[in-house]
Biopython code that builds the backbone (N, CA, C, O; Angstrom):
import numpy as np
from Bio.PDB.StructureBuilder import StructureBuilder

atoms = [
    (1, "UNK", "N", (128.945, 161.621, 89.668)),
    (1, "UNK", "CA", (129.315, 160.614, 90.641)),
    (1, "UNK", "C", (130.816, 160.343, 90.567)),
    (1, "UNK", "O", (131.339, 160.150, 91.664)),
    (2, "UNK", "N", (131.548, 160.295, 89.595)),
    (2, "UNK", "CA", (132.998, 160.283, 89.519)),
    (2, "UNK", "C", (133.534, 161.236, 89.750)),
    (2, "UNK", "O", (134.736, 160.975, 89.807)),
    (3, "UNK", "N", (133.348, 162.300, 89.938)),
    (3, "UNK", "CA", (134.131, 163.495, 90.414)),
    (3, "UNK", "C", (134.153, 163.264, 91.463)),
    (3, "UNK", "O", (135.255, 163.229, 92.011)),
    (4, "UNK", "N", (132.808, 162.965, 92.324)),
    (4, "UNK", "CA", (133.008, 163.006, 94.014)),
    (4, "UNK", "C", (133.960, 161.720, 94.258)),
    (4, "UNK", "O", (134.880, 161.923, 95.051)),
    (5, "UNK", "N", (133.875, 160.443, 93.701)),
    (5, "UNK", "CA", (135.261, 159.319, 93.558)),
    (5, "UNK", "C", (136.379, 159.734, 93.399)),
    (5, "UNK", "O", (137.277, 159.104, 93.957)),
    (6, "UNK", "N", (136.716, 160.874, 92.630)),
    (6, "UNK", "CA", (138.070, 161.082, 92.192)),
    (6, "UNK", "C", (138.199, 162.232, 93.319)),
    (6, "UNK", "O", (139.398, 162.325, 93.582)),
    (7, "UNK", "N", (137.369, 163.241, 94.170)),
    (7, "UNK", "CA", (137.827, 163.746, 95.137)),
    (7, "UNK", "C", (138.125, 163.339, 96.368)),
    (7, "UNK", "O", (138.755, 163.828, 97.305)),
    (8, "UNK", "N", (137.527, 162.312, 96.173)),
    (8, "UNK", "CA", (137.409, 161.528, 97.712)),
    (8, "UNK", "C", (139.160, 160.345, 98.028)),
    (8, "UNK", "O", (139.830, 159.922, 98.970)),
    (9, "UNK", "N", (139.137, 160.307, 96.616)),
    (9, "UNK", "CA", (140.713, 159.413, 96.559)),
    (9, "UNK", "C", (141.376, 160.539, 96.179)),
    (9, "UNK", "O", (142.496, 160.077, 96.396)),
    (10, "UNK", "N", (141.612, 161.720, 95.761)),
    (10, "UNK", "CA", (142.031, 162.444, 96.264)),
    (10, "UNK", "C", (142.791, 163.061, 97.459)),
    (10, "UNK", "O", (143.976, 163.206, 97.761)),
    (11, "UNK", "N", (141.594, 163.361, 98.007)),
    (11, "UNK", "CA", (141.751, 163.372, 99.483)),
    (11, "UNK", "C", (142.481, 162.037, 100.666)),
    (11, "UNK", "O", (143.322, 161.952, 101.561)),
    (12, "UNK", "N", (141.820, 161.463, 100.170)),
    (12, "UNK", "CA", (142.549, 159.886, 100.581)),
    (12, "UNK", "C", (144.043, 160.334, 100.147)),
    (12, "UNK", "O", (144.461, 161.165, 100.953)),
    (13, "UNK", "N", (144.688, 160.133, 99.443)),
    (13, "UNK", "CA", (145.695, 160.406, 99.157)),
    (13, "UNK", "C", (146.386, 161.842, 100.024)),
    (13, "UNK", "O", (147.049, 162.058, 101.039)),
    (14, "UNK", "N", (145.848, 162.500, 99.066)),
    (14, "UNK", "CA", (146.821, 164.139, 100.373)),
    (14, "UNK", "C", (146.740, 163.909, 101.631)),
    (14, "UNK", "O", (147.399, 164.601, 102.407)),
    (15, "UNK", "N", (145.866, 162.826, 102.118)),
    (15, "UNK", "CA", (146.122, 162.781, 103.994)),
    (15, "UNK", "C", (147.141, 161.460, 104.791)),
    (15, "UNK", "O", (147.496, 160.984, 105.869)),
    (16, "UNK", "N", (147.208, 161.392, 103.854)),
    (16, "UNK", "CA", (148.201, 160.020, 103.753)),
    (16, "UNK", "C", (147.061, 158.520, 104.098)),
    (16, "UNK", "O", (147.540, 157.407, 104.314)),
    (17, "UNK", "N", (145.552, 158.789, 104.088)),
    (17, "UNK", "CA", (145.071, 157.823, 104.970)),
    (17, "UNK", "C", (144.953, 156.250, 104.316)),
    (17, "UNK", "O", (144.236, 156.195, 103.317)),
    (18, "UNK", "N", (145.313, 155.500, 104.574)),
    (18, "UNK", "CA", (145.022, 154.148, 104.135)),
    (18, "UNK", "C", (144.258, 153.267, 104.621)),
    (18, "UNK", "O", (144.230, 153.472, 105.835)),
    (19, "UNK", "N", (143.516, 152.259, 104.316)),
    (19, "UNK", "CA", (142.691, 151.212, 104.811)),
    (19, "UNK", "C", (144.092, 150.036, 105.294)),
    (19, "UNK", "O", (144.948, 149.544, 104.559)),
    (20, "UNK", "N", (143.876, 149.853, 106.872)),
    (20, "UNK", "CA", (144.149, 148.630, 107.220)),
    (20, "UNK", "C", (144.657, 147.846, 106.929)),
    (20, "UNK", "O", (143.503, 147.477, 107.150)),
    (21, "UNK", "N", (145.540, 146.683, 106.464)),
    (21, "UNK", "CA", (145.332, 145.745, 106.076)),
    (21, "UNK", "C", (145.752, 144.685, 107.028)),
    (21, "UNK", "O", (146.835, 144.698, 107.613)),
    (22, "UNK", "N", (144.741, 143.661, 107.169)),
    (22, "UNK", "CA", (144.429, 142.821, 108.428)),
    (22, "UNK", "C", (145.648, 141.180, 107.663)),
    (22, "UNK", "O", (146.541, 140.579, 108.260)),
    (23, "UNK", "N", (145.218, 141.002, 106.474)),
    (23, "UNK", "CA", (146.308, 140.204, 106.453)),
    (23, "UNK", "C", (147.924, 140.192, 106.419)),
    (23, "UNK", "O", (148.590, 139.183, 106.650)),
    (24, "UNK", "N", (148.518, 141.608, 106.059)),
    (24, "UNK", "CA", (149.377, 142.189, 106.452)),
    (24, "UNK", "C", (149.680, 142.011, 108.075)),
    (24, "UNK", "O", (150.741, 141.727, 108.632)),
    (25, "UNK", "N", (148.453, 142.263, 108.599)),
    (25, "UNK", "CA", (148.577, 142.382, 109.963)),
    (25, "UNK", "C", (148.809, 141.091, 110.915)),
    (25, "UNK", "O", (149.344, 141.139, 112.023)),
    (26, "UNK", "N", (148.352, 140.032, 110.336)),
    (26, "UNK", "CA", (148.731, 138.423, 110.731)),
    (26, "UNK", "C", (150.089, 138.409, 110.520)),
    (26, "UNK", "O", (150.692, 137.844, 111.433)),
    (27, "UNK", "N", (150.631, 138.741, 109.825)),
    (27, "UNK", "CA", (151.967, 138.324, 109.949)),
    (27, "UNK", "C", (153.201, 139.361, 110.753)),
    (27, "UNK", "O", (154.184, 139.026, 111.414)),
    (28, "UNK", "N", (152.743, 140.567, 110.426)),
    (28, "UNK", "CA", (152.973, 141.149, 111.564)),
    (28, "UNK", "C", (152.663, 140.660, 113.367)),
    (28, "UNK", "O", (153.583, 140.970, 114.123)),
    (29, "UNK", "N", (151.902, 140.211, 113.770)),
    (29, "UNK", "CA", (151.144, 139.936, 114.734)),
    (29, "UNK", "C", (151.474, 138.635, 114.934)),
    (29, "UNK", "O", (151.398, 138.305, 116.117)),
    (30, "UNK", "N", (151.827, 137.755, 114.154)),
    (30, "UNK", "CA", (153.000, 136.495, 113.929)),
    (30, "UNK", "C", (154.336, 136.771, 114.470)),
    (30, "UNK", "O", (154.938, 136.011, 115.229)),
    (31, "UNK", "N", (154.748, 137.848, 114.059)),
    (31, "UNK", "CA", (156.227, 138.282, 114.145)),
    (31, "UNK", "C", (156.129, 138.720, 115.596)),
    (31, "UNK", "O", (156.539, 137.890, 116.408)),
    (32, "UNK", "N", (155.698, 139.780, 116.041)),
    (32, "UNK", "CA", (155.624, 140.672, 117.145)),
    (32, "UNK", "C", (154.722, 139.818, 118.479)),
    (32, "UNK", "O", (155.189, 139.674, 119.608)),
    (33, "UNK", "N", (153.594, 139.406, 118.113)),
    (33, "UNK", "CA", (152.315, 139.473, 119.072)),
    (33, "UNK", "C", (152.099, 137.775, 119.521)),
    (33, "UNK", "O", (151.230, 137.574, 120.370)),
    (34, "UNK", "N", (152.584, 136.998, 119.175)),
    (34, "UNK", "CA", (152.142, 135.529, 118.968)),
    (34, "UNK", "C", (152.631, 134.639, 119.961)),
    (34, "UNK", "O", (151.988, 133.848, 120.650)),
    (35, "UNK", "N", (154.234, 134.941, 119.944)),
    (35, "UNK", "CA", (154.816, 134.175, 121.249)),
    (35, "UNK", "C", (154.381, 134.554, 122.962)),
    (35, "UNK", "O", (154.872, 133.943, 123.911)),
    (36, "UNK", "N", (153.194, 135.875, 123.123)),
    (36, "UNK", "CA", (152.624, 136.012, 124.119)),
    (36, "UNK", "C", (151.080, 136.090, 124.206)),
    (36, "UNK", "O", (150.359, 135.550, 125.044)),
    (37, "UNK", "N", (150.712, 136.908, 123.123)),
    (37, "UNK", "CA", (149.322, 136.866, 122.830)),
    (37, "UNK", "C", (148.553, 135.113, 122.214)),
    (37, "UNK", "O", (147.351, 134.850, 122.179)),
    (38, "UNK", "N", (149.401, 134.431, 121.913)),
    (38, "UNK", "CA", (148.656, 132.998, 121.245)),
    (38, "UNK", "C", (148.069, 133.398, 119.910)),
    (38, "UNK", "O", (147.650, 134.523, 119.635)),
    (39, "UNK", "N", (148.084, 132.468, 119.208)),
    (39, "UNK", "CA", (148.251, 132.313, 117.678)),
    (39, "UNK", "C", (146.862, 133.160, 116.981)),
    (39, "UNK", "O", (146.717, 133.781, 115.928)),
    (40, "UNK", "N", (145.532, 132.694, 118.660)),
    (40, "UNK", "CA", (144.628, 132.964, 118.746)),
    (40, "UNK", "C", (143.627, 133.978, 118.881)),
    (40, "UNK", "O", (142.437, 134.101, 118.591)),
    (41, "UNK", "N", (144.935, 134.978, 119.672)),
    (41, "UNK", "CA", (144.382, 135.982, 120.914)),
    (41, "UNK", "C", (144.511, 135.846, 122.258)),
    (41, "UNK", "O", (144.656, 136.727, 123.105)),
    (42, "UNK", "N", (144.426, 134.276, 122.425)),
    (42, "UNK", "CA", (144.080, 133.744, 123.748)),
    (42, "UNK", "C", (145.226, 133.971, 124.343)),
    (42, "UNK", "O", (146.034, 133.429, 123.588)),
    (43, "UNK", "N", (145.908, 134.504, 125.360)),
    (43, "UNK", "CA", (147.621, 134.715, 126.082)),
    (43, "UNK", "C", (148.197, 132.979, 126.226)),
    (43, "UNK", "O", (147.495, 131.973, 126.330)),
    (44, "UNK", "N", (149.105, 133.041, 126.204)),
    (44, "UNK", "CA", (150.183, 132.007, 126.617)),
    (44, "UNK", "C", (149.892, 131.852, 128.009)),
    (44, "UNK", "O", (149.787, 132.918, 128.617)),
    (45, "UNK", "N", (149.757, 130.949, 128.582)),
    (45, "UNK", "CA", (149.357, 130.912, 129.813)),
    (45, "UNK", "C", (151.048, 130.909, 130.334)),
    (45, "UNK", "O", (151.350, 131.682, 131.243)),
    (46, "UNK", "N", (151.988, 130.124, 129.795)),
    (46, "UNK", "CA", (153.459, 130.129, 129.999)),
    (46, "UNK", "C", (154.362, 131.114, 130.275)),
    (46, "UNK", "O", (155.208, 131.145, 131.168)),
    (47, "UNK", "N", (154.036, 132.145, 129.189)),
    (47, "UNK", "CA", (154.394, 133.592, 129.177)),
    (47, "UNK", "C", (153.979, 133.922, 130.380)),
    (47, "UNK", "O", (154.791, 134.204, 131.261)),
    (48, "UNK", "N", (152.285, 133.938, 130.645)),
    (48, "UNK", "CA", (151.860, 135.062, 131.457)),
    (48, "UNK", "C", (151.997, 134.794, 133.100)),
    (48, "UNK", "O", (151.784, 135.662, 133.947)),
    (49, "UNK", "N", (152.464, 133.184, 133.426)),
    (49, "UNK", "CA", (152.834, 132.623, 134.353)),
    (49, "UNK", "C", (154.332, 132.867, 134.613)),
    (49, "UNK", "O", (154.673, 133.079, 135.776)),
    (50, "UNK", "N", (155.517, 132.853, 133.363)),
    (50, "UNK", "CA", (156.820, 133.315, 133.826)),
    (50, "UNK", "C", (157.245, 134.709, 133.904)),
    (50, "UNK", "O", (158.366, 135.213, 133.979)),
    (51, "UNK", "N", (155.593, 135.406, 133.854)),
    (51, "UNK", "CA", (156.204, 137.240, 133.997)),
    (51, "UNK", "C", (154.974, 137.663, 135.135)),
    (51, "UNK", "O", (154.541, 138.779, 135.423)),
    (52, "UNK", "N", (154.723, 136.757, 135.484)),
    (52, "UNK", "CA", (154.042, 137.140, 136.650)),
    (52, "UNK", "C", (152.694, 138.068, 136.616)),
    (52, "UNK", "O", (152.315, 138.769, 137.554)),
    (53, "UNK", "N", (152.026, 137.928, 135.306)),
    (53, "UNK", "CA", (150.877, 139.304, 134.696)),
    (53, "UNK", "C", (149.663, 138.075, 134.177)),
    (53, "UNK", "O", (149.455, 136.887, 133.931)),
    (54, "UNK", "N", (149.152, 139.330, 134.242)),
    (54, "UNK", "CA", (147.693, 138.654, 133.658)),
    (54, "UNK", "C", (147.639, 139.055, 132.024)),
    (54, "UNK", "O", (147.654, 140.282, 131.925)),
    (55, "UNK", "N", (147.585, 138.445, 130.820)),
    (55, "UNK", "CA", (147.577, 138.841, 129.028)),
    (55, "UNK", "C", (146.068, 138.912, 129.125)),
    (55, "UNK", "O", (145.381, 138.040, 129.658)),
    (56, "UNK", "N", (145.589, 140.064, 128.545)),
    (56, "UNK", "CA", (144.194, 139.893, 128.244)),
    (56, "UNK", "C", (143.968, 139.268, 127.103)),
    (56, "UNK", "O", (144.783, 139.327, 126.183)),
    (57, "UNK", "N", (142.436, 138.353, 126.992)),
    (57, "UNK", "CA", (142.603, 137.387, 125.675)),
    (57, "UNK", "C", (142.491, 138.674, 124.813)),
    (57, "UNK", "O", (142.343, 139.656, 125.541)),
    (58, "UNK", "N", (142.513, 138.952, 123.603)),
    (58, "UNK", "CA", (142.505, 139.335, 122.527)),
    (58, "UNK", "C", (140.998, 139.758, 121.953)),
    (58, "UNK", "O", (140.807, 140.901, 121.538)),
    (59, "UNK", "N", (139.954, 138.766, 121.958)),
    (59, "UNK", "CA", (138.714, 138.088, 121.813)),
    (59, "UNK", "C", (138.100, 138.922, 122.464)),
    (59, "UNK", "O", (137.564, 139.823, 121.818)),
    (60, "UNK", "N", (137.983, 138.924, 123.694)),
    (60, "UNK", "CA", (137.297, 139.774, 124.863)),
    (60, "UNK", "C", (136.846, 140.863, 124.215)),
    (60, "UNK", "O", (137.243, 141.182, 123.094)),
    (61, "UNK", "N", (135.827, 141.618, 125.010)),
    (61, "UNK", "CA", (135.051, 142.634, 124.969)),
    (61, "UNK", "C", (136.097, 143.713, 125.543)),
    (61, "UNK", "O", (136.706, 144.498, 124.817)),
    (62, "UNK", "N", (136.183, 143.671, 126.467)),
    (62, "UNK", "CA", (137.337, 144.458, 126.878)),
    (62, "UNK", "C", (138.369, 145.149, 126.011)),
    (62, "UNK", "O", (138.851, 146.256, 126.249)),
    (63, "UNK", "N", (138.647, 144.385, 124.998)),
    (63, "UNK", "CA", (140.092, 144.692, 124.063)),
    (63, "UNK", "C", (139.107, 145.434, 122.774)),
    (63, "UNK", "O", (139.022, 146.633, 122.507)),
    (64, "UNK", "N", (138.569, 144.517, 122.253)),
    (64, "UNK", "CA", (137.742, 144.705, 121.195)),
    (64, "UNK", "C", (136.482, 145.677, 121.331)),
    (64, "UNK", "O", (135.575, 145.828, 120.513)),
    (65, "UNK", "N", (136.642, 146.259, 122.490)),
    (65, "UNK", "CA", (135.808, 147.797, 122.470)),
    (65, "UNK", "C", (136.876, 149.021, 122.468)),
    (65, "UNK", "O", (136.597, 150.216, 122.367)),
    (66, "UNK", "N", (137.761, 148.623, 122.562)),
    (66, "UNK", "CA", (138.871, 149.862, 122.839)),
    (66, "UNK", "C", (138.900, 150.352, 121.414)),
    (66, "UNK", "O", (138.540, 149.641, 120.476)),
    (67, "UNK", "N", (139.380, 151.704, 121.265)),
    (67, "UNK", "CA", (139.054, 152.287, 119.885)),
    (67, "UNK", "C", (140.911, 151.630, 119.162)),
    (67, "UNK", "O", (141.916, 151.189, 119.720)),
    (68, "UNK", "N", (140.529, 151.910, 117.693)),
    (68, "UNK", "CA", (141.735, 151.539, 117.016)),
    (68, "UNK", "C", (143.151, 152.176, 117.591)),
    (68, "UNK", "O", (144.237, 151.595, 117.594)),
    (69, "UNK", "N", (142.938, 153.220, 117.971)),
    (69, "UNK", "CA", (144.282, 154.168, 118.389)),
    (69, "UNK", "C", (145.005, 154.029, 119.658)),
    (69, "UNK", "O", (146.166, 154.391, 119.851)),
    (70, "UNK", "N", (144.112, 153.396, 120.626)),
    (70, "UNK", "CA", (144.591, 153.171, 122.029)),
    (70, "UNK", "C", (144.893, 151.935, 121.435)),
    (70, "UNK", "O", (146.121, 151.918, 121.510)),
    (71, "UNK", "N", (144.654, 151.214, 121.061)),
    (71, "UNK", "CA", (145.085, 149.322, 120.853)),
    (71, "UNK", "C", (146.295, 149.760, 119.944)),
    (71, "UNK", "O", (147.298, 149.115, 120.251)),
    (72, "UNK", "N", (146.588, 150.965, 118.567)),
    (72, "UNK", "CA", (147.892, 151.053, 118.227)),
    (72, "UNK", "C", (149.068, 151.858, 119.292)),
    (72, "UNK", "O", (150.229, 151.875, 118.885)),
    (73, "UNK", "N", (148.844, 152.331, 120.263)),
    (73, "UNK", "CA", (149.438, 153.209, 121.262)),
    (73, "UNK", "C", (150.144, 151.975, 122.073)),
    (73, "UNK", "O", (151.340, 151.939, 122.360)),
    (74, "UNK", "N", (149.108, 150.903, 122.409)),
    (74, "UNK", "CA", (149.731, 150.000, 123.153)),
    (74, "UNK", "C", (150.512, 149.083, 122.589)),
    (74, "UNK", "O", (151.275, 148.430, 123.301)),
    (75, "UNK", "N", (150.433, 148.818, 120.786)),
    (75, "UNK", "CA", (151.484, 148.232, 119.987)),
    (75, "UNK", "C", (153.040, 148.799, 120.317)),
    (75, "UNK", "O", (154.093, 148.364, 120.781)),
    (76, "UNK", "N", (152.453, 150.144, 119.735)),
    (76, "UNK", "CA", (153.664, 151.205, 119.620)),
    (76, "UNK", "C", (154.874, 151.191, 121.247)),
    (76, "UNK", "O", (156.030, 150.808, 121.427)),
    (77, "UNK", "N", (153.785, 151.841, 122.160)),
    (77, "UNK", "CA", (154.363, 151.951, 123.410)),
    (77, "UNK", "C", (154.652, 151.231, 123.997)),
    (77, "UNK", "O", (155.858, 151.280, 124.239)),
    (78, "UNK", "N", (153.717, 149.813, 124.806)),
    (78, "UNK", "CA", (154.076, 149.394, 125.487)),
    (78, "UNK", "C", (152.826, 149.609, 126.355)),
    (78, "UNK", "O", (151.990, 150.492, 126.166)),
    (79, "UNK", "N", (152.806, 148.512, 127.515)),
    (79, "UNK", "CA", (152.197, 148.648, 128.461)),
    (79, "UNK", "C", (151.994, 147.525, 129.715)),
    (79, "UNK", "O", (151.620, 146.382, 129.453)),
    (80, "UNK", "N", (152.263, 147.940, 131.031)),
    (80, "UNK", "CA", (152.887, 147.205, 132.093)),
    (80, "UNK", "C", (154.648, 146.516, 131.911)),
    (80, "UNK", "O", (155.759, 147.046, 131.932)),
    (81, "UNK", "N", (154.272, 145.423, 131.775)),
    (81, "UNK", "CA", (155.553, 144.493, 131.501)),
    (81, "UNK", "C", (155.783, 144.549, 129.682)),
    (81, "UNK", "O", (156.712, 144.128, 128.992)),
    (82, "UNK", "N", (154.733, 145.131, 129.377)),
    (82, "UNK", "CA", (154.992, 144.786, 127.801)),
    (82, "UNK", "C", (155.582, 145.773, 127.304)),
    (82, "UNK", "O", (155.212, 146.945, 127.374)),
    (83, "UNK", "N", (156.889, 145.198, 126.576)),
    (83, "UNK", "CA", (157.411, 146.289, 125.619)),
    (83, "UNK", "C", (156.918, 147.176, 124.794)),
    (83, "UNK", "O", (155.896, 146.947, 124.147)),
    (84, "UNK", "N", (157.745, 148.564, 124.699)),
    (84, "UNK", "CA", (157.149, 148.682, 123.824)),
    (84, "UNK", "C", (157.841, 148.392, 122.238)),
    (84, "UNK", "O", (159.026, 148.059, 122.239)),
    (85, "UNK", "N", (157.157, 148.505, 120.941)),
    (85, "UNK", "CA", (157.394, 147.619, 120.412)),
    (85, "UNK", "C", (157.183, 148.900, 118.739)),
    (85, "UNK", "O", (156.219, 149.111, 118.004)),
    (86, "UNK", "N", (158.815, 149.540, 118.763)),
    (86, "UNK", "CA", (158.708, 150.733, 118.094)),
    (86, "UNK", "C", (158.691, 150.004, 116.378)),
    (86, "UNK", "O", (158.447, 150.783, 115.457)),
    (87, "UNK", "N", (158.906, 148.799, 116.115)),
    (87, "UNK", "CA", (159.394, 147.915, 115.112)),
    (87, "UNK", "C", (158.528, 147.940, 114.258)),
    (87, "UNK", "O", (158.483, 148.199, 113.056)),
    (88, "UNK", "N", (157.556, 147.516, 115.338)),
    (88, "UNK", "CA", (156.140, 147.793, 114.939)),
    (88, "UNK", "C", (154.865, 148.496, 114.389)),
    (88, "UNK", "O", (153.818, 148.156, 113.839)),
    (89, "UNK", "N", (155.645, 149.983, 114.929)),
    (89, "UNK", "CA", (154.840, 151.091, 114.270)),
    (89, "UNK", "C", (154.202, 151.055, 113.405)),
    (89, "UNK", "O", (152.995, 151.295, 113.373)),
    (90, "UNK", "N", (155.108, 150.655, 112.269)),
    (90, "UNK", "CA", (154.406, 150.977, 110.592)),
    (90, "UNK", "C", (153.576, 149.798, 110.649)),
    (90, "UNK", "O", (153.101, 149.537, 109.543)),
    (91, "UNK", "N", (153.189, 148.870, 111.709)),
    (91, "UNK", "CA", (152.205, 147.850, 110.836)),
    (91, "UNK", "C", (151.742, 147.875, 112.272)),
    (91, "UNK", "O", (151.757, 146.733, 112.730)),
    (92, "UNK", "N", (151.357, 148.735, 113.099)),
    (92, "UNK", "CA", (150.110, 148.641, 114.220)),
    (92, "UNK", "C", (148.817, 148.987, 113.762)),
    (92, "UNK", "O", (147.906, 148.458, 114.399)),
    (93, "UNK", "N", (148.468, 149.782, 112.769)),
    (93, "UNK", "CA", (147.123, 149.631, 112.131)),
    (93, "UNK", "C", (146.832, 148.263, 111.607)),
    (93, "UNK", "O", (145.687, 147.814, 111.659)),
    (94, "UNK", "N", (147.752, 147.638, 111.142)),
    (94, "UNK", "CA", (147.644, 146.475, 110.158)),
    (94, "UNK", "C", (147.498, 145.060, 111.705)),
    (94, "UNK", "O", (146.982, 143.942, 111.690)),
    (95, "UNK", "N", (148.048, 145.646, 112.571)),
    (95, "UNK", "CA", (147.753, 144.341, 113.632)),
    (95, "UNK", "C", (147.297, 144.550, 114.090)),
    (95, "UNK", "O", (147.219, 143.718, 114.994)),
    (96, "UNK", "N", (146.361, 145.752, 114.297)),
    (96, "UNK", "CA", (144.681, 146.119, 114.748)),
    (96, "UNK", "C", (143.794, 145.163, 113.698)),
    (96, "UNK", "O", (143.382, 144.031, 113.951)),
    (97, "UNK", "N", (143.614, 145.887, 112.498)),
    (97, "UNK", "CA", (142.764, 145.518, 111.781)),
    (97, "UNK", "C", (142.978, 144.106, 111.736)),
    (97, "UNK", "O", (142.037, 143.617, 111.111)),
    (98, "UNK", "N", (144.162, 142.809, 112.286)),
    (98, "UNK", "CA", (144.186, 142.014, 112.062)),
    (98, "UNK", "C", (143.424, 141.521, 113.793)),
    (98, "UNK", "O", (142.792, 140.466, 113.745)),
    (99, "UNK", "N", (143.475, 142.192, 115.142)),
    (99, "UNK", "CA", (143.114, 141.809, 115.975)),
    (99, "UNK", "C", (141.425, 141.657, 115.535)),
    (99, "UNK", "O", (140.814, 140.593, 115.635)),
    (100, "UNK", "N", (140.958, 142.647, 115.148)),
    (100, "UNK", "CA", (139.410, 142.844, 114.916)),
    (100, "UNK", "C", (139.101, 141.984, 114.511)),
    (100, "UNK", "O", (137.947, 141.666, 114.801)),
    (101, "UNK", "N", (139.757, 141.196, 113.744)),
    (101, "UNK", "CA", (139.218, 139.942, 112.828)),
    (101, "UNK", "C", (139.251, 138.598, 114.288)),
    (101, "UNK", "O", (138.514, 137.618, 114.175)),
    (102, "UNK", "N", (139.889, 138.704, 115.164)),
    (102, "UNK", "CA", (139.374, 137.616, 116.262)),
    (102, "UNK", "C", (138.011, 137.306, 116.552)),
    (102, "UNK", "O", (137.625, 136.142, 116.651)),
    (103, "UNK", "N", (137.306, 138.245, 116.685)),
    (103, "UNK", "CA", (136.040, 138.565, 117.389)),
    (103, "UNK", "C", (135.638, 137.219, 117.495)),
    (103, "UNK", "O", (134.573, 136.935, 118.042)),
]
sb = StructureBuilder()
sb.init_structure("model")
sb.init_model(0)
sb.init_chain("A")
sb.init_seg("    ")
for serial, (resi, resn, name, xyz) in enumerate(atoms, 1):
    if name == "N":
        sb.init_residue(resn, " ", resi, " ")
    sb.init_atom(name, np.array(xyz, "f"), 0.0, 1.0, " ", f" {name:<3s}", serial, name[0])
structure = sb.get_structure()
């Protein structure tokens, strides 16, 4: 049973893959996501009234069915009026895994 542990972090390792981290990702998502998205998820109604767009809540089914990679694409890139937001990169997994936690 420890061999397959020690291959498996192994492997973990040579692929560079890491687990998430969602509280990482609050503060990221503090920094980046908050003054439009709401503290909550819920959009700024202020924001989304002085740019003329609709913010999807966060919460929604809509957002929270989208797979992890399109929700980091739209960190990364951008989308409609929203910047994109290259700053961000290294912690768009981490403000995924921190969106998931809205539900």
């Amino acid at each position: 049973m420890r061999s397959i542990f020690v291959v498996l972090c192994f492997a973990v390792a040579a692929t560079g893959l890491q687990a998430a981290d969602a509280a990482a990702g609050k503060a990221a998502y503090a920094k980046y996501c908050k003054s439009c998205h709401g503290a909550d998820g819920m959009a700024n109604p202020a924001v989304a009234k002085m740019m003329k767009v609709e913010i999807k809540d966060l919460k929604s089914p809509d957002v929270q069915g989208m797979s992890d990679s399109d929700l980091e694409k739209i960190i990364t890139d951008g989308k409609g009026k929203m910047k994109p937001m290259p700053a961000a990169a290294s912690s768009a997994a981490n403000i995924v895994a921190y969106i998931r936690t809205l539900k």
